[in-house]
Each structure stands twice: as C-alpha cells, then as structure tokens.
C-alpha positions as CSV (number, residue, x, y, z in Angstrom):
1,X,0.3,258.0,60.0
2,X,-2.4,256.6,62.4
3,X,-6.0,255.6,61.2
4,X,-7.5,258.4,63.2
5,X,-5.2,260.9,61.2
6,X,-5.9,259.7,57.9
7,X,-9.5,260.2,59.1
8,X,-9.2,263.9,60.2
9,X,-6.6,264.5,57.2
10,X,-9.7,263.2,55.1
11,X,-12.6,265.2,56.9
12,X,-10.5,268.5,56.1
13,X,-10.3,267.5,52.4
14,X,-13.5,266.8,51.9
15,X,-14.4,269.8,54.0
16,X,-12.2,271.7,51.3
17,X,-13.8,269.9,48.4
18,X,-17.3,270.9,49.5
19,X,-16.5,274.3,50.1
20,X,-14.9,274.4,46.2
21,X,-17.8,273.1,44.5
22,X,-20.8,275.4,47.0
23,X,-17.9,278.5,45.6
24,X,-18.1,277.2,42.0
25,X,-21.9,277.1,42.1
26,X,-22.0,280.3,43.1
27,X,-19.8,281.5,40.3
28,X,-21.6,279.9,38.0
29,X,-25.0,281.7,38.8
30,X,-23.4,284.6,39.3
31,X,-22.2,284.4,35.4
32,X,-25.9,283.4,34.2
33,X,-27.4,286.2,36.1
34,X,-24.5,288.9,35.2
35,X,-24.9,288.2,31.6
36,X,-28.0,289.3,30.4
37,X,-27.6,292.6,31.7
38,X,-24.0,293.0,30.8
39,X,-25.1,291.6,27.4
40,X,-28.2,294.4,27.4
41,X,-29.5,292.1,24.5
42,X,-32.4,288.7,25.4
43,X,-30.3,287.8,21.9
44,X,-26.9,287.6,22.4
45,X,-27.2,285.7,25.7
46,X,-29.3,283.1,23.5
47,X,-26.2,283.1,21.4
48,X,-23.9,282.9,24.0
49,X,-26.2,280.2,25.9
50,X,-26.8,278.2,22.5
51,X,-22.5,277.9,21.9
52,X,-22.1,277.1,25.4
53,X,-24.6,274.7,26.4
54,X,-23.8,272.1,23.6
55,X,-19.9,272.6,24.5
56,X,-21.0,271.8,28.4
57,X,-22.4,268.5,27.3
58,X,-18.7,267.5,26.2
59,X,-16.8,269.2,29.3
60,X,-18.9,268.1,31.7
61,X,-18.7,264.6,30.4
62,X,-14.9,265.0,30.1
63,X,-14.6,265.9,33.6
64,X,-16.1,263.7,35.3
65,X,-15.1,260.6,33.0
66,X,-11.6,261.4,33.2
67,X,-11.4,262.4,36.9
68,X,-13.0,259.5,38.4
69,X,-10.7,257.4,35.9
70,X,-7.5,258.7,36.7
71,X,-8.4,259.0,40.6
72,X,-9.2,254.9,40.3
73,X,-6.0,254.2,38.5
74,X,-3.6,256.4,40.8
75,X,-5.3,255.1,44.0
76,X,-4.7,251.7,43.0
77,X,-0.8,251.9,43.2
78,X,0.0,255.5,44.9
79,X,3.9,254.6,44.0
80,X,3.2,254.9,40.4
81,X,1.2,258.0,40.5
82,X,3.7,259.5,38.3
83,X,3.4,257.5,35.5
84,X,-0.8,257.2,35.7
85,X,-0.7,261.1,35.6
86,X,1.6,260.8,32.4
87,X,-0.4,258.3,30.9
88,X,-3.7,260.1,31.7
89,X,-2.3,263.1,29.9
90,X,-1.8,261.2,26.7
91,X,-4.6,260.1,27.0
92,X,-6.8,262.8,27.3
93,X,-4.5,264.6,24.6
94,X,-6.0,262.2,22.8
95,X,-9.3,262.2,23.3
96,X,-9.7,265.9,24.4
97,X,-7.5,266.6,21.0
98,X,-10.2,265.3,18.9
99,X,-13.0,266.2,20.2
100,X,-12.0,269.8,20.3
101,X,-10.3,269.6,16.6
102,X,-13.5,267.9,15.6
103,X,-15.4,270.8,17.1
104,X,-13.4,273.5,15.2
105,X,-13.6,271.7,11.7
106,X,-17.3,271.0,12.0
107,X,-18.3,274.2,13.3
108,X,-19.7,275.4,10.3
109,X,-21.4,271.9,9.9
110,X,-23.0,272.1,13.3
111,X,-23.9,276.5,13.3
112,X,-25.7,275.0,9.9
113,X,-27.6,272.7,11.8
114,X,-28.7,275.1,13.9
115,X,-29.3,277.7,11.0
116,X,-27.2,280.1,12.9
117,X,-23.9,280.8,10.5
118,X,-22.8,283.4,14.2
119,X,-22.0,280.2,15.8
120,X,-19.1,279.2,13.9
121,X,-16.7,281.8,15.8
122,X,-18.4,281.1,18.5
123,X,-17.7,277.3,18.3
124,X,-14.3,277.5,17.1
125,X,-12.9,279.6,20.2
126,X,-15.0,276.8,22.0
127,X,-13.1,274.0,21.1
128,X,-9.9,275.6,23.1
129,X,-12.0,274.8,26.3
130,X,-12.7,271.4,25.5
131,X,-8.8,270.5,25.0
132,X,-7.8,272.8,28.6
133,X,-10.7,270.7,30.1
134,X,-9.4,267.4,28.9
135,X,-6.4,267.8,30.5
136,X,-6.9,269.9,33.2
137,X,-9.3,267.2,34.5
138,X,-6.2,264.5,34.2
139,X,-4.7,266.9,36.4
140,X,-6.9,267.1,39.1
141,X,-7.8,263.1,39.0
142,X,-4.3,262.9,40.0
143,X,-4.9,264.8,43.1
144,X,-7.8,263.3,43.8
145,X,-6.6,259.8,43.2
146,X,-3.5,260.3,45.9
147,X,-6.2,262.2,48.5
148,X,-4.9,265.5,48.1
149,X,-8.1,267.1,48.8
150,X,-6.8,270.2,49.8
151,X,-4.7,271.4,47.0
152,X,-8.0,269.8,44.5
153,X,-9.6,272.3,46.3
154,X,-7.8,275.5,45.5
155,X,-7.0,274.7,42.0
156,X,-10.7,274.1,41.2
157,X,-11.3,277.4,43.1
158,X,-8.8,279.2,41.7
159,X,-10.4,278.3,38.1
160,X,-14.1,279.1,39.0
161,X,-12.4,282.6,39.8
162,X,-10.5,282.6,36.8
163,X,-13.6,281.3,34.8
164,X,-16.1,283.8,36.0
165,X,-13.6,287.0,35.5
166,X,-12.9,285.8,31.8
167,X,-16.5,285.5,31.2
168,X,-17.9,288.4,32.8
169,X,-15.1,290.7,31.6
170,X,-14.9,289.2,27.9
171,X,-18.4,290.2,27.8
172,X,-17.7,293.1,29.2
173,X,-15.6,294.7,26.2
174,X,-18.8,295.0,24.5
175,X,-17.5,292.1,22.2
176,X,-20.8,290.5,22.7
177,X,-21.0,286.5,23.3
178,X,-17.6,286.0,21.3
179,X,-15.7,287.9,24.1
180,X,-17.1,285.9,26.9
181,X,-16.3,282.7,25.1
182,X,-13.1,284.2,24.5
183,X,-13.0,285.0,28.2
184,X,-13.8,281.6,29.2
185,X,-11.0,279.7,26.8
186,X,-8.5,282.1,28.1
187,X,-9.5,281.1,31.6
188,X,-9.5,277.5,30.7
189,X,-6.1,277.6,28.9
190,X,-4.5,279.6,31.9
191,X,-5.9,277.6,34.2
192,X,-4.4,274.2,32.8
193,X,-1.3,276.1,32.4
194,X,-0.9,277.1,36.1
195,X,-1.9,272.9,36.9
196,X,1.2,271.6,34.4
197,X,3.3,274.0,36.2
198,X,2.1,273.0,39.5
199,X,1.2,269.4,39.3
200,X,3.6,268.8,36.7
201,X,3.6,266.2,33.5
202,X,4.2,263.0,35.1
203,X,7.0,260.8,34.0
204,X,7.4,258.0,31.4
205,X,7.9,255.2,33.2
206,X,8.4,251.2,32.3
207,X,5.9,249.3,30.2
208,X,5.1,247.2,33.0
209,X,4.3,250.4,35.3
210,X,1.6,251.5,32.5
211,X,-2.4,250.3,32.8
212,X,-3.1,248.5,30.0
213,X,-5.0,251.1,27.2
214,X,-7.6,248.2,27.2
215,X,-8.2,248.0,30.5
216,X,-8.5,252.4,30.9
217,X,-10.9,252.5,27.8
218,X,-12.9,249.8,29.2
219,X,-12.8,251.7,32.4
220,X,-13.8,255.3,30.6
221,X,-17.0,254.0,28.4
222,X,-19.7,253.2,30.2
223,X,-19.5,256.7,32.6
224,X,-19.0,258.4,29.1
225,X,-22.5,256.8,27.8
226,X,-24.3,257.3,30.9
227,X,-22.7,261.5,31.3
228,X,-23.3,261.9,27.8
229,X,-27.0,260.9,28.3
230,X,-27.7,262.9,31.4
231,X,-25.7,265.9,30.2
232,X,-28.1,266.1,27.5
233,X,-31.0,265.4,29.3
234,X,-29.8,268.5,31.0
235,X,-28.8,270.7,28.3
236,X,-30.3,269.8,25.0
237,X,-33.3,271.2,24.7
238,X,-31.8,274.5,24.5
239,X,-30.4,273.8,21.0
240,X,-33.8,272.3,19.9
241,X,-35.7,275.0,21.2
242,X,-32.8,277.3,18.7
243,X,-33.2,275.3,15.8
244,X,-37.0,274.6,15.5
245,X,-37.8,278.8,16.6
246,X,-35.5,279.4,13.8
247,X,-37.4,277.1,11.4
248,X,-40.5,278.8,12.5
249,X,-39.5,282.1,12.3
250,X,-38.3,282.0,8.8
251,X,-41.8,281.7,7.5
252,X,-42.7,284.8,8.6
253,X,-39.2,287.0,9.2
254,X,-38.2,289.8,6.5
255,X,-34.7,288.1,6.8
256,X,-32.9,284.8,7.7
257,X,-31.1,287.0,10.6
258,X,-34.1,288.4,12.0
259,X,-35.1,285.0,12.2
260,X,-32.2,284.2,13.7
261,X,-32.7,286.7,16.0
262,X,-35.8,285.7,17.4
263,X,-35.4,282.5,18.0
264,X,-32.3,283.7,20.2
265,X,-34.5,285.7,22.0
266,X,-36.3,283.0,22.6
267,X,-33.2,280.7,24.0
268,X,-32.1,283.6,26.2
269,X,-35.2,283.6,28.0
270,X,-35.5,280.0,28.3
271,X,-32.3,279.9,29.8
272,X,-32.8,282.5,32.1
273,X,-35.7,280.3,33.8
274,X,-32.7,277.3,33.5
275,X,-31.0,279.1,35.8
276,X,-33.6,278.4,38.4
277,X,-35.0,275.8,37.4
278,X,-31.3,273.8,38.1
279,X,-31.4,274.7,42.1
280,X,-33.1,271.4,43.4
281,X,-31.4,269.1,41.2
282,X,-27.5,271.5,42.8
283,X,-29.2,271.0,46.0
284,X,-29.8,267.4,45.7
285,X,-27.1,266.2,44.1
286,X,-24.8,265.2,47.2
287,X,-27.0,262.6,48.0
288,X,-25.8,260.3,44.8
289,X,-22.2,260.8,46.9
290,X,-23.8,258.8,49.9
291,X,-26.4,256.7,48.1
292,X,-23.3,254.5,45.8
293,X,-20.7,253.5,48.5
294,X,-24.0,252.5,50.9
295,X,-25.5,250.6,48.1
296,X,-22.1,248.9,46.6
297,X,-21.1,248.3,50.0
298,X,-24.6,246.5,51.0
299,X,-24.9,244.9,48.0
300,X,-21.5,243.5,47.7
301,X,-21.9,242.0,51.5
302,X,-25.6,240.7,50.6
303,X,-27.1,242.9,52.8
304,X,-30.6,243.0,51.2
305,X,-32.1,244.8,54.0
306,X,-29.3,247.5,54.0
307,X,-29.7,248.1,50.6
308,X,-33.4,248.5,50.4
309,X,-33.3,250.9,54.2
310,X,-30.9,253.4,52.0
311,X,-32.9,253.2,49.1
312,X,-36.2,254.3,50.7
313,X,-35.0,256.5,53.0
314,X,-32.5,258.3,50.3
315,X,-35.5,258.5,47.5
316,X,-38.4,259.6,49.8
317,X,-36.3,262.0,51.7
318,X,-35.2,263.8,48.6
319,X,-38.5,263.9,47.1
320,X,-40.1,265.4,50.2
321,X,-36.8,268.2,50.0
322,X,-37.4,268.7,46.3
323,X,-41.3,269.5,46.8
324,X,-40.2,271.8,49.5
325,X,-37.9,274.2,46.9
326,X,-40.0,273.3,43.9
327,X,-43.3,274.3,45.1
328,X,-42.6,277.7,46.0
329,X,-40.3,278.4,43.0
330,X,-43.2,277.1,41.1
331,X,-46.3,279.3,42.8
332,X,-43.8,282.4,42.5
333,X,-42.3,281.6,38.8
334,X,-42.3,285.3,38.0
335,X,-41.4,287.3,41.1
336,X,-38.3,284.7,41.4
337,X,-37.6,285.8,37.4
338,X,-37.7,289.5,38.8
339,X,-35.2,289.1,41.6
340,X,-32.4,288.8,39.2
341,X,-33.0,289.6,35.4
342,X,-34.3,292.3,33.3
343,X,-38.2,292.9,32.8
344,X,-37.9,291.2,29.6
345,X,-36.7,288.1,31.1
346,X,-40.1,287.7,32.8
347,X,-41.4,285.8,29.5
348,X,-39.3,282.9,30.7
349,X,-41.5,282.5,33.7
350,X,-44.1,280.3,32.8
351,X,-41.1,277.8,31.3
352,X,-40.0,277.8,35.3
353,X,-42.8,277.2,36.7
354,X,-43.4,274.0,34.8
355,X,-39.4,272.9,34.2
356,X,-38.6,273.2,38.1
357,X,-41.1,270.2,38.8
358,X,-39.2,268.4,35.6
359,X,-36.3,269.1,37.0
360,X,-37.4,267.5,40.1
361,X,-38.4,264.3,38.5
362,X,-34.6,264.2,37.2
363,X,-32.9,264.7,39.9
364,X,-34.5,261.7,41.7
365,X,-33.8,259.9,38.6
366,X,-30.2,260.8,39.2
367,X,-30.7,259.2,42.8
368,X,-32.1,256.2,41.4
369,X,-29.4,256.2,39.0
370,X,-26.6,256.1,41.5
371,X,-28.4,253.2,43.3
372,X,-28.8,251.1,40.3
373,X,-25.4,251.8,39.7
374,X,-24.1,250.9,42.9
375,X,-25.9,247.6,42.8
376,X,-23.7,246.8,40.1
377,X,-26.3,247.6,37.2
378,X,-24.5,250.6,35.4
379,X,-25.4,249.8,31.9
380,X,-29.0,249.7,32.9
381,X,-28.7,253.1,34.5
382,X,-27.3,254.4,31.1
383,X,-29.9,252.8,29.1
384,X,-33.0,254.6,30.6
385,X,-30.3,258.1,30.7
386,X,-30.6,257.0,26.7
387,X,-34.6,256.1,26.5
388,X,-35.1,260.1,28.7
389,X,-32.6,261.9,26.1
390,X,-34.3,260.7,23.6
391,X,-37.8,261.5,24.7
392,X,-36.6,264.9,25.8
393,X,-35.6,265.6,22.1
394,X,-38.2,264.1,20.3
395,X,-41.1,266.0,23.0
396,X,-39.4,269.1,22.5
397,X,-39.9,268.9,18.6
398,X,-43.1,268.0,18.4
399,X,-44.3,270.3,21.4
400,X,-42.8,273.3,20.1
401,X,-43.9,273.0,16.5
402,X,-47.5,272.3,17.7
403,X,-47.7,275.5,19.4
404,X,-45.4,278.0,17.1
405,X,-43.9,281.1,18.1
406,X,-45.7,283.3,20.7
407,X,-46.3,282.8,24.8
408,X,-46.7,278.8,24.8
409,X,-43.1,278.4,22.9
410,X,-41.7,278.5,26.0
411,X,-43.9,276.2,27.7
412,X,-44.0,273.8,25.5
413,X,-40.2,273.3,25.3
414,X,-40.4,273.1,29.3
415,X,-43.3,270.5,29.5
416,X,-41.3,268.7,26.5
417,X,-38.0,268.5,28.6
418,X,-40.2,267.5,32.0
419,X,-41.5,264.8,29.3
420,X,-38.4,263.2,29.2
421,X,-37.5,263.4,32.7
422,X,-40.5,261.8,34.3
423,X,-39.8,259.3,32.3
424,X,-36.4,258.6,33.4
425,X,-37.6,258.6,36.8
426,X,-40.9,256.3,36.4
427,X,-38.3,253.7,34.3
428,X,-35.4,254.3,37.5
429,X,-38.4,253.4,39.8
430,X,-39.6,250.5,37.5
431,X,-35.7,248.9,37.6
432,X,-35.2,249.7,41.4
433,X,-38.5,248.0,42.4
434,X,-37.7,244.9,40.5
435,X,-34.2,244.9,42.2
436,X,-35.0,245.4,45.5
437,X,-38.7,246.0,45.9
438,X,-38.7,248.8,47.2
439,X,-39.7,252.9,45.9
440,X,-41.1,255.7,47.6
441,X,-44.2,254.7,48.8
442,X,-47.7,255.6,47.5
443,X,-48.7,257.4,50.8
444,X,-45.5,259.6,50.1
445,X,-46.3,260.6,46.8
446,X,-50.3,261.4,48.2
447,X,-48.4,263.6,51.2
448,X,-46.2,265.1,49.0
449,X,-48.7,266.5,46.2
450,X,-51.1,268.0,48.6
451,X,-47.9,269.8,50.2
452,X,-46.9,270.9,46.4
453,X,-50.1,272.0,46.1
454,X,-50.8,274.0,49.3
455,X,-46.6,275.9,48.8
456,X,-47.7,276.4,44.7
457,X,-50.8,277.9,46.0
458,X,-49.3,280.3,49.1
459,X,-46.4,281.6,47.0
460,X,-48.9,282.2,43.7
461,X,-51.5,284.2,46.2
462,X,-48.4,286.5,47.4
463,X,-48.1,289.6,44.5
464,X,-44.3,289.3,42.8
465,X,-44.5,293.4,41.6
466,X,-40.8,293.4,43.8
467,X,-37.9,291.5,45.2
468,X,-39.3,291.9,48.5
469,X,-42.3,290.6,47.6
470,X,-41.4,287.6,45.8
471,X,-38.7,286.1,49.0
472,X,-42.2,286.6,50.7
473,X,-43.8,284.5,48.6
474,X,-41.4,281.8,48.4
475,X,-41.4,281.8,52.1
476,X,-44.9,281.2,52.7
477,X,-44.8,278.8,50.2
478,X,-42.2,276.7,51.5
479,X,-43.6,276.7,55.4
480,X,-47.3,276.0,54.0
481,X,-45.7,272.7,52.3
482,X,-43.2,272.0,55.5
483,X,-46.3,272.7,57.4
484,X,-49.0,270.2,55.2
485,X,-45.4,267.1,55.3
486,X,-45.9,267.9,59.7
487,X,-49.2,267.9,59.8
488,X,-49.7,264.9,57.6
489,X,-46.8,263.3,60.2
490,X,-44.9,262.6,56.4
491,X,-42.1,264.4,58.1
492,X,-41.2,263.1,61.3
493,X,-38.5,264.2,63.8
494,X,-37.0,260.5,62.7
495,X,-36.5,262.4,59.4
496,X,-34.9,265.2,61.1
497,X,-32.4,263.1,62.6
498,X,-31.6,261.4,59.0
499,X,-31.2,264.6,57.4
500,X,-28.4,265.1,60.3
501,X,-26.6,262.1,60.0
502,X,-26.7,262.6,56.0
503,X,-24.6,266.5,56.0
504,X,-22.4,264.6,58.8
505,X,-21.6,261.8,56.5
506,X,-21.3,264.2,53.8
C-alpha cells in the first residue's frame, strides 16, 4: 500500500474516531441531563453522582493508561500484535482485578468515609465496571495500536449506546441509583464480552516475543500519576462536597439519614452545574492532540522557535475560545440551568457561574500540560497535576465548612475547585516560561477580561424566565465578547486562518 493510501486510510480513521468520541459526548450529557428527572429525586442523583464520580477517577485513568500503552507496544512490532494483546489482557486482569476486588471489599470502608452506609451496593456493583473497563480498554489499544481506526470506532460507539441504555433504563425500573449502576455494569460487562468475541484473546506466544513486565510498568506509571491527578482535579470535589455537607448536617438533622439526605441534595445540584460547567474544557480538549506531536517533534529536532510559535499560538488561541463559551455561560448561569433540569436544579446555578471560569483555568492547564509533556518534562506536568489536586481538596474543606449549609455551600465548593485549578495553570505557565520563554501574553490576558466582562454582562442583562430566553442570552453574550476580541484587533483574520488549519490537522 502507497504512502498516499495509508494517508487517506488514516484520515477516514481518524475521521471515524472523531465522530465516536463528539457521539460519546453526547451520550454522556444526555445521561446527566435524563437522570434527574427520571430519578424525580435532587437526592438520588447525588447518590448516584457520588458512586459514580469516584469510580470515573479509576476508569478514566484505566483507559487512557492502558490504551496508549498497549497502542505503543503493538505499533512497535505489528507482527506480534497477537501476543501484546494477550499480554495486555493479563495484565490488565491484573491490575483491573484488584482494583475492582479492592473496590468491592472496601466498600463499606469507603461509604463510611463518606458517612453514607447507601453507597456500599452502590460501590460493589461498581467494581464490575472497573474490571469490563480494564480489559475492554486492552481491547481497544490493540486496535488502536495496529491503526484500525475504523472498527475502534464502532466498538466505542456501540458501548456509548450500550452505556446510556443501561443507565437510563436501570434507572428507569424505578430501582433508583442502584439500577442505573446496575445498568451501567451490565453495559460494561456486555460490551467487553462482544470485544473478546470480536477482537479475540490474543495468543501466548514465545518468551522472547513478550515486552519485558519491567519495561510495560515502567511504561504505565507516570500516565497513571499524572491521570490520577487530573481525574481528580476533575471529579473530587464532589465526594468532599458529600462528606463535609454530611458532617454539617448532622448537627442539626433529626436523623443520620436525613442528614444524609441533604447533603445529597446538595451533590445532585452541584453536579447538575458540572454538567455545564465541563463544555469548554470537551470543547478544548483536541488541542492537547495537536499541541504534543508539534512540541516532541520541535523539540526533539531543536527547533526552539517551532516550539515556542505552537506554544503561543496553541495557549492564547484557546484562552480567547474558552472566554468566548465561558463568559456567556457565566452571565446566563441560571437560564442555561433551566434549559435542561428541573426548577429545583436552579440552586446549582451560582456553583456554574463561578466553576465554568475554573474550569477554564484547567483546561489551559491541560494545554500547558501536554506541552511540558511533549518537551520531554512529564514528571513535572504530574507534579503540579499533584500540587492542583491537593489544593482543590484542601480549598474545598475549608471553604465549605466556613460557609455551612445554606445558598453559599454551593459556591464555596465551586470557588474551592477554581482554587485548585488556577493554580495548576499559573504553576503550568511558571514551568513553560522558564522552558521556552514564552506564555500568553499580558496584552492577551487585558483583551480577554474586558471581552469576559462585556459577554458576562450581555448574557446577565437578558431575563432567563425560559429556554428561549436564555439561548438569547448566551448569544448576545458570546457576539459582545467576539465583538470586544475584533474590536480590540486580539482576534485577527490571522487567527481565523489558524483556527482552520488546526480542525484540518485534527
């Protein structure tokens, strides 16, 4: 097969791979905004969100670790794919065994923790997902590894499908958040089933034919410790928020499950105004794709120049897109909280319009990340991942006990979590500069506030009483901040251009 083949051969795949993850997003929000109204309870989707955000931190992890580990290994030597795959599987049996039969013995341990004694089911049906995940991700490394794009593609899609069926119709039954865990290990569990069937287990293979265990381990840790930090950054404030409500309600509840109760309430909300507060950081998130092979592949020639054009362009471009969605969603917090959830769900308003800005701050972090990464600086990417997990969990604490149970709980975990991730992105910023002296520039960051500001204040003027109302408001918001990056000539047809070139690399 010619080079211009493998090219378009390629392009489709990755054509096919885009179009799986854009289907897999959409799943996924349609899940978190099905939920509380199939649910009918603010509650039980905080007890649903509580199990299933802690359990993400360990699939997500497992997924990406093990797919971009297996991919490197069967791309290596393509005739030995075989026996990778089969190795991978052990592997991951393994690891994914452990984890998930550490998650069913220490359930109790952990629902304790969180003085919730509900998640312990919860948890234990749970740990099924983690073991499907492990090795369905093997799976799928192996296609990814020997370029089969296509086929990657419709097994992933075929699994969001599966996933957001199980879920939805778990819930559903009226079984509450135990059937749409339920639903979601089934779908995990049938999902792997269909990929051993499919993909197959491999085969055993000579000792020589086998990467060493050292060498995959070695491979595996340092993306483990730098997932495992940004997962949490991510994700963990939801199971402080659970635990230090429930503390607080306790003092003053009739019973421990009222208490209990509450502070669910509480999560449910709060992850409601997740929901939204994730878009920028989805929307952004294909630029760490472009931003590492550029920067490995400038940095490994000692292209200083190259390097520090990508960086620039890549880190002011996506700030200026961010301000542009964040703005808006900021400004019009509770009419973008009324397009999809219940009246009650408008408590977690205030949260989003302080958490989108956060999440902002991390997704350039997770920019910055990739390009410290790609200069061949991983560990120091997972060490500031570490410094912003920890300051999210400590900020969280403190902010949330200081202002008790009432309308700033939900504020003050937001402002805790946007803590943690401003600081990841002023210490990504601090390491970058030193390495190749360059950031966004000052007059960027000037530009870019007064546009935040003039999109916050257009989409808060608009009223949010409907649906219609509140697309209005986002609307004006974003064309008075696209209108303040013109006018300010921050935004230049140059930047147009670049934009272009990125979704055709893409």
């Amino acid at each position: 097969m010619n080079s211009s083949e493998d090219a378009r051969r390629a392009g489709r795949g990755l054509v096919s791979i885009a179009g799986a993850k854009v289907y897999f997003i959409v799943t996924s929000y349609a899940v978190q905004l099905l939920l509380p109204r199939i649910f009918g309870e603010a509650k039980e989707f905080g007890l649903y969100s509580a199990t299933m955000s802690g359990v993400a931190i360990l699939t997500n992890v497992l997924i990406v670790a093990t797919i971009q580990s297996v991919s490197k290994f069967v791309s290596e030597d393509e005739t030995r794919a075989a026996v990778t795959l089969r190795q991978g599987l052990r592997v991951q049996a393994l690891v994914g065994g452990t984890l998930a039969l550490s998650l069913f013995v220490f359930a109790p341990s952990i629902a304790r923790v969180l003085l919730d004694d509900q998640l312990t089911p919860l948890l234990r049906v749970a740990s099924l997902v983690v073991f499907a995940y492990a090795l369905y991700a093997a799976l799928v490394g192996s296609l990814n590894g020997l370029h089969l794009f296509g086929q990657q593609a419709r097994l992933d899609a075929t699994f969001s499908t599966l996933r957001t069926a199980g879920i939805l119709g778990g819930a559903a039954l009226g079984l509450g958040a135990i059937g749409a865990v339920t639903g979601f290990a089934s779908a995990a569990a049938t999902i792997l089933t269909i990929s051993l069937i499919w993909i197959g287990f491999g085969k055993r293979g000579k000792p020589g034919e086998r990467i060493r265990r050292r060498r995959w381990i070695g491979f595996m840790a340092p993306i483990w410790a730098y997932q495992i930090s940004l997962n949490g950054i991510l994700l963990i404030d939801l199971q402080v928020l659970k635990r230090t409500a429930t503390e607080i309600a306790l003092t003053s509840a009739s019973t421990a499950q009222a208490a209990v109760d509450i502070a669910n309430q509480y999560v449910g909300y709060y992850r409601a105004a997740q929901t939204f507060a994730f878009v920028p950081y989805q929307l952004i998130i294909s630029m760490t794709f472009i931003v590492f092979p550029m920067i490995s592949k400038a940095t490994s020639i000692g292209n200083r120049e190259a390097a520090q054009s990508t960086i620039q362009h890549a880190m002011r471009l996506s700030l200026l897109l961010l301000l542009l969605v964040a703005a808006p969603t900021s400004g019009a917090a509770e009419g973008v909280m009324r397009l999809a959830y219940p009246t009650e769900y408008l408590a977690g308003a205030s949260a989003l319009s302080i958490l989108v800005f956060g999440v902002s701050a991390f997704a350039l972090f997770a920019v910055a990340a990739t390009a410290i990464s790609g200069a061949g600086k991983p560990s120091l990417a997972a060490m500031i991942a570490g410094v912003s997990l920890l300051t999210v969990i400590v900020a969280n604490r403190v902010l949330i006990l200081r202002a008790g149970l009432g309308d700033q709980t939900l504020e003050a975990a937001a402002f805790g979590t946007a803590t943690g991730m401003a600081v990841a992105l002023a210490l990504s910023g601090l390491v970058l500069y030193r390495l190749f002296g360059v950031f966004i520039p000052a007059r960027t960051w000037l530009r870019g506030a007064v546009a935040a500001g003039a999109g916050y204040a257009a989409a808060a003027a608009v009223p949010h009483d409907s649906p219609l109302l509140a697309i209005a408001a986002l609307a004006l918001g974003f064309v008075s901040s696209a209108a303040v990056l013109v006018i300010t000539r921050e935004l230049t047809h140059d930047d147009w251009h670049a934009l272009r070139r990125i979704v055709r690399r893409d």
